[in-house]
RODOVEX-72747 format. One record per atom (N, C-alpha, C): z, y, x. Coordinates in pm, whole numbers, plus 50000, padded with zeros to 5 digits. Layout:
ZYX ...
***
This chain:
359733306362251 360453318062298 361323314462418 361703324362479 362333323062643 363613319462553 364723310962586 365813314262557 366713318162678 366533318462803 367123325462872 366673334263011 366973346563044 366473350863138 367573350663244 367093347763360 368143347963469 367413359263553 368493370863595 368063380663638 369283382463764 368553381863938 368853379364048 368153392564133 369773398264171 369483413964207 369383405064408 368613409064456 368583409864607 368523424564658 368943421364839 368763431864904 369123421865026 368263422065111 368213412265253 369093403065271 369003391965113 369293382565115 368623367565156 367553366965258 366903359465255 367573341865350 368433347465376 369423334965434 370373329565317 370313336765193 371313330565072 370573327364928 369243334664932 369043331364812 368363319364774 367863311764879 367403298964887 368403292764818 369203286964842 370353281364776 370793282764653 370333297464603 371003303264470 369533299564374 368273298964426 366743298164383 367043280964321 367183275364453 367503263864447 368033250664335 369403257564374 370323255764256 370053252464082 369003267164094 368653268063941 367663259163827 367003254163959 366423242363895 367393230163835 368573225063881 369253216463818 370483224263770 370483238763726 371673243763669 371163246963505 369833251363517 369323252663415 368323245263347 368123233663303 367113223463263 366903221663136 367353225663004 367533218062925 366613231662819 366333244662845 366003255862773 365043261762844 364043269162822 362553278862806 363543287262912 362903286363027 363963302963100 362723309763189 363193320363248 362603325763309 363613331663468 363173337463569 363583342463649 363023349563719 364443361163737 363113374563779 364333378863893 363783380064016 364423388464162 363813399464150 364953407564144 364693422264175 365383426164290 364083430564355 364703433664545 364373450564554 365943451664599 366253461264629 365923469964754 364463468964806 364113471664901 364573464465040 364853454965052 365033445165120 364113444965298 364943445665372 363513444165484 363663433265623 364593420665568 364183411165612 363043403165508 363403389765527 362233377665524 362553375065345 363603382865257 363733381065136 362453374565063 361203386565040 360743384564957 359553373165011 359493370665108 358113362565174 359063345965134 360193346065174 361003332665124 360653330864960 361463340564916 360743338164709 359533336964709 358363346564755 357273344864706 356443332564736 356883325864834 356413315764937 356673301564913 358543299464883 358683286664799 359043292064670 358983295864594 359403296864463 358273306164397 357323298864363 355793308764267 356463312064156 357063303164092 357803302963920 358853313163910 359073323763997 360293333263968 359133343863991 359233354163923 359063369363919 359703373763962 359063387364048 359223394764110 359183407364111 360103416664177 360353432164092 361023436764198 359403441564339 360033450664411 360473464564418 360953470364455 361643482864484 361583489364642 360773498264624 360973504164807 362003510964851 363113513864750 364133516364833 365323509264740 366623508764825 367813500764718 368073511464632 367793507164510 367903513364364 369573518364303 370423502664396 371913501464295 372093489864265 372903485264254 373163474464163 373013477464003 373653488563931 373163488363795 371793490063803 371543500663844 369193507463850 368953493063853 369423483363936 368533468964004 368883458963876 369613456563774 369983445863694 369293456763632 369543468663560 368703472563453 367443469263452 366543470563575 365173470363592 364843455863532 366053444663589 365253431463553 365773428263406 366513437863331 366913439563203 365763442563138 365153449063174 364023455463100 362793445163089 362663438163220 361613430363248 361453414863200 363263419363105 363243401263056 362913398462900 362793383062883 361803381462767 362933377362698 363983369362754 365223360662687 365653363362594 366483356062493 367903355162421 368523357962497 369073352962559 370233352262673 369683355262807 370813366262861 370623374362960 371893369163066 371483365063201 372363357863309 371923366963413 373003373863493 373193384563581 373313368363701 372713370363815 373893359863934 373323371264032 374493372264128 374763376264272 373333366864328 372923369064461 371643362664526 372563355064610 374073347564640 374643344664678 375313332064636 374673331864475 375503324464409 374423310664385 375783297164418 375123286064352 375793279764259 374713274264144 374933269764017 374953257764020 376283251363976 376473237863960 375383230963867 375393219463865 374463212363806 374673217563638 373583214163530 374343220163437 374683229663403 375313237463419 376193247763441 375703258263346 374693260863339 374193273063250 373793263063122 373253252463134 372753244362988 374103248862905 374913241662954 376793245362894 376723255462860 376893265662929 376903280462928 376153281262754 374753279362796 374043283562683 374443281462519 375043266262546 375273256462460 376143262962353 377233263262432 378833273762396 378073289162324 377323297462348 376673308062302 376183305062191 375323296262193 374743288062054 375773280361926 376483278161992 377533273961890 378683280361878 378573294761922 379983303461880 379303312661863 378113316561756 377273327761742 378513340561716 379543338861727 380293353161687 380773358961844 380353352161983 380403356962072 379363366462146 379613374362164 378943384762248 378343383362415 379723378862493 379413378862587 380223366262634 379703362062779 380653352162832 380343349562968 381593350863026 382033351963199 382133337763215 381783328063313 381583316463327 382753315563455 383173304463442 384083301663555 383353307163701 383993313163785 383303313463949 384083304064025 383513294164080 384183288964194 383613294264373 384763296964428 384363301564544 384273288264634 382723286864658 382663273864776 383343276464918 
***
């Protein structure tokens, strides 16, 4: 089973999400995940960058910008996970960072939800 879905809202992010794509390979290592960009109708080089280096993320275009909620719901719908991870297409994940994350979820089953530190680089 997936234990986590990481769900990455874009919209002509194709100069930031490299970094945030990136990232996720050594933020998340240790659990079954998945990742799904949902582009918000985007009409730079967004989706040709994901589809181009990154085969292993799914994809969930939109011809026009949906929203930010319409755009996380959509990849809400489209995920297989336990655990559901919202990131900005902006954001990079420290090494780790979500294994922890996960870890803490798993061993405080009476938690619901959990906001992870943001550091602004």
């Amino acid at each position: 089973m997936v234990k986590a879905s990481v769900i990455v809202l874009t919209w002509n992010s194709g100069e930031v999400i490299e970094a945030c794509l990136t990232s996720l390979a050594q933020g998340l290592t240790s659990f079954l995940h998945e990742v799904i960009v949902v582009d918000n109708g985007s009409e730079d080089q967004t989706l040709t960058v994901v589809r181009d280096r990154y085969p292993w993320v799914r994809v969930l275009k939109n011809t026009v910008n949906r929203g930010v909620a319409a755009g996380r719901n959509q990849g809400l719908r489209a995920a297989e996970g336990e655990y559901f991870i919202f990131l900005d297409d902006d954001t990079v994940v420290h090494p780790r960072a979500l294994d922890r994350l996960i870890i803490y979820m798993d061993e405080h089953g009476d938690v619901g939800l959990c906001g992870p530190q943001l550091i602004d680089g």
